[in-house]
LOKOLTOR-112556 format. One record per residue (C-alpha): x, y, z; residue number from 0. Coordinates in Angstrom, 2 decimals. Last residue first. Example, Ala and Ser with C-alpha at 12.3 -4.5 7.8 and 13.67 -1.06 7.14 Angstrom:
# LOKOLTOR-112556
+---------+---------+---------+-----+
!      c1 !      c2 !      c3 !   k !
+---------+---------+---------+-----+
!   13.67 !   -1.06 !    7.14 !   1 !
!   12.30 !   -4.50 !    7.80 !   0 !
+---------+---------+---------+-----+
This chain:
# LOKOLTOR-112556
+---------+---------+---------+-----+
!      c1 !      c2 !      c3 !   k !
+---------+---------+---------+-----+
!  135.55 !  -16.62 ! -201.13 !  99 !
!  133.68 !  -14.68 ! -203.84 !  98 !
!  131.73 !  -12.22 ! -204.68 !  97 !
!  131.61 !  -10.33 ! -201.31 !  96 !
!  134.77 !   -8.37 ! -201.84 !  95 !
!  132.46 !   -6.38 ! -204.78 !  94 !
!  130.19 !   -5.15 ! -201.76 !  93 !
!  126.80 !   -5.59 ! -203.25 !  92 !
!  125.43 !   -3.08 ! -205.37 !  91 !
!  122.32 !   -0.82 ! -203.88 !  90 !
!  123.17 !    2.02 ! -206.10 !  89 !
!  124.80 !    0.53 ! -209.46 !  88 !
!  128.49 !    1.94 ! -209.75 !  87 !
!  128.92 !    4.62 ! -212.63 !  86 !
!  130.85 !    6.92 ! -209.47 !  85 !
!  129.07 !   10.02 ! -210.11 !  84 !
!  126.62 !    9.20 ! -211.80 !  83 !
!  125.46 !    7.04 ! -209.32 !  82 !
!  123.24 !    4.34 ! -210.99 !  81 !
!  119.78 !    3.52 ! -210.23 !  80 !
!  117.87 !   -0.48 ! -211.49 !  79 !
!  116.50 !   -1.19 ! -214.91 !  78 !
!  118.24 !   -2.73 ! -217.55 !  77 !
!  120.71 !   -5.37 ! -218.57 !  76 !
!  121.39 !   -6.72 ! -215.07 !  75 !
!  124.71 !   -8.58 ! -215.06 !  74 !
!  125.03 !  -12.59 ! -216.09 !  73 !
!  127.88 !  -14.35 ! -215.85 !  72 !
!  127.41 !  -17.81 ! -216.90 !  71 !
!  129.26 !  -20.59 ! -215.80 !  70 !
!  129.45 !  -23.84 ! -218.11 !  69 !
!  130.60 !  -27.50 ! -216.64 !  68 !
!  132.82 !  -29.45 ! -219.46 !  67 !
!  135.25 !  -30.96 ! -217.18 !  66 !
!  133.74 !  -30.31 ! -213.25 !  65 !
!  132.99 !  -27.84 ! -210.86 !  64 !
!  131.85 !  -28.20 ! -207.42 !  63 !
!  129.42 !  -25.98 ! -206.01 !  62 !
!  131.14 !  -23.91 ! -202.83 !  61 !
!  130.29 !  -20.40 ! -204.13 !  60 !
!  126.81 !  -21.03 ! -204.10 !  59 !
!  125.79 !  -24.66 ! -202.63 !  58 !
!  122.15 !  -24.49 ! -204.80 !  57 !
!  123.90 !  -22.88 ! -207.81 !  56 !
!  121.07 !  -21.17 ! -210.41 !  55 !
!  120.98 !  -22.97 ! -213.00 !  54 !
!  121.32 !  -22.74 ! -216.91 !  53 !
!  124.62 !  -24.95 ! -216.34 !  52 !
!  126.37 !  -23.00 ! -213.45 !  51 !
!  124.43 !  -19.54 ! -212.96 !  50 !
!  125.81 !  -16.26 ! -211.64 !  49 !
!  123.71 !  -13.19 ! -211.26 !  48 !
!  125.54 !   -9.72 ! -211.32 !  47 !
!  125.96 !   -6.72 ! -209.43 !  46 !
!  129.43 !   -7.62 ! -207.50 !  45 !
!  130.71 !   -9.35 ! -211.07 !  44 !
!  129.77 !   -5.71 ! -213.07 !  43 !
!  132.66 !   -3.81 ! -210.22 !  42 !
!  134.81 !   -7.25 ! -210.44 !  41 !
!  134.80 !   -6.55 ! -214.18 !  40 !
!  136.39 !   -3.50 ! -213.65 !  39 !
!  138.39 !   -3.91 ! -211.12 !  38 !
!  140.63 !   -6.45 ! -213.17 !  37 !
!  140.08 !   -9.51 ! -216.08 !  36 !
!  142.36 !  -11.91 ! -215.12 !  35 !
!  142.56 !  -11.42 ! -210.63 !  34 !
!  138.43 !  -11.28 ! -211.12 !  33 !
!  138.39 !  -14.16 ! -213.19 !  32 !
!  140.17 !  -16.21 ! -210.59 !  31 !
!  138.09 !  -15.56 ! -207.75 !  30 !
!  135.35 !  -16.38 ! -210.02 !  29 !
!  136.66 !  -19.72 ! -210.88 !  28 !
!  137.56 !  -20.70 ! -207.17 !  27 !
!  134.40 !  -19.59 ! -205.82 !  26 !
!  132.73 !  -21.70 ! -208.18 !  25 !
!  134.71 !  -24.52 ! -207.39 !  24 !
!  137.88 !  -27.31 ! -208.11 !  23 !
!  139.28 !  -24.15 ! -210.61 !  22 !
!  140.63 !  -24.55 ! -214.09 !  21 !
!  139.53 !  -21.53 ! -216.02 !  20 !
!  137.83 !  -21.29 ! -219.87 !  19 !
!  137.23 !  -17.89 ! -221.57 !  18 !
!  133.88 !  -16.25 ! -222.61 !  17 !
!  132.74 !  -13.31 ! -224.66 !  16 !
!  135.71 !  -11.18 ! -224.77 !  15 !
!  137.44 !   -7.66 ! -223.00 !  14 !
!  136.45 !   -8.53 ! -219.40 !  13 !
!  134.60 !   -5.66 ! -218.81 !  12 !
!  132.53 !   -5.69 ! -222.20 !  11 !
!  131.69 !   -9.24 ! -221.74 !  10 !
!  130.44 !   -8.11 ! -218.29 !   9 !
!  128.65 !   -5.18 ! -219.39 !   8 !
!  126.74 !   -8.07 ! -221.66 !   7 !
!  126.87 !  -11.29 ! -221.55 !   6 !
!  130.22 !  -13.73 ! -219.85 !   5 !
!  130.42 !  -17.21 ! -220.64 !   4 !
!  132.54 !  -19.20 ! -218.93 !   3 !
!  133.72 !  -22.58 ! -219.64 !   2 !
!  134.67 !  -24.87 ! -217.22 !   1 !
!  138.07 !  -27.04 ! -216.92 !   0 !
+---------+---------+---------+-----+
């Protein structure tokens, strides 16, 4: 089981600091941390940097996790334009594109 940790807009999204998930990958953990914590957090997930262990993952969504393994969730804290109208960050990635 991995622990996340989740800073910032995405702590605030997600409604608390970190959580731990059973899943084989990355892809598998943040698939299911979108389905727990909703739209919203998959909205700050699409703009956000993901690291497994203070890394950056070198086989992206397909890095295998393991017992004890930490993912941080890590959205952009400033900088960067954002539609009023919608709150979304211009330039976001497509939020279906997070994970596989």
């Amino acid at each position: 089981m991995a622990r996340v940790r989740l800073f910032a807009r995405a702590r605030e999204a997600a409604g608390r600091a970190a959580d731990e998930i059973d899943a084989p990958t990355l892809g598998g953990l943040l698939t299911e941390a979108r389905i727990r914590y909703g739209a919203a957090f998959t909205e700050v997930l699409a703009v956000s940097r993901v690291w497994v262990n203070g890394e950056e993952p070198h086989d992206g969504f397909g890095t295998t996790l393991g017992a004890g393994d930490e993912v941080a969730v890590l959205p952009p804290v400033s900088g960067g334009a954002v539609d009023r109208a919608t709150g979304a960050s211009v330039g976001a990635a497509d939020p279906g594109l997070v994970a596989s």
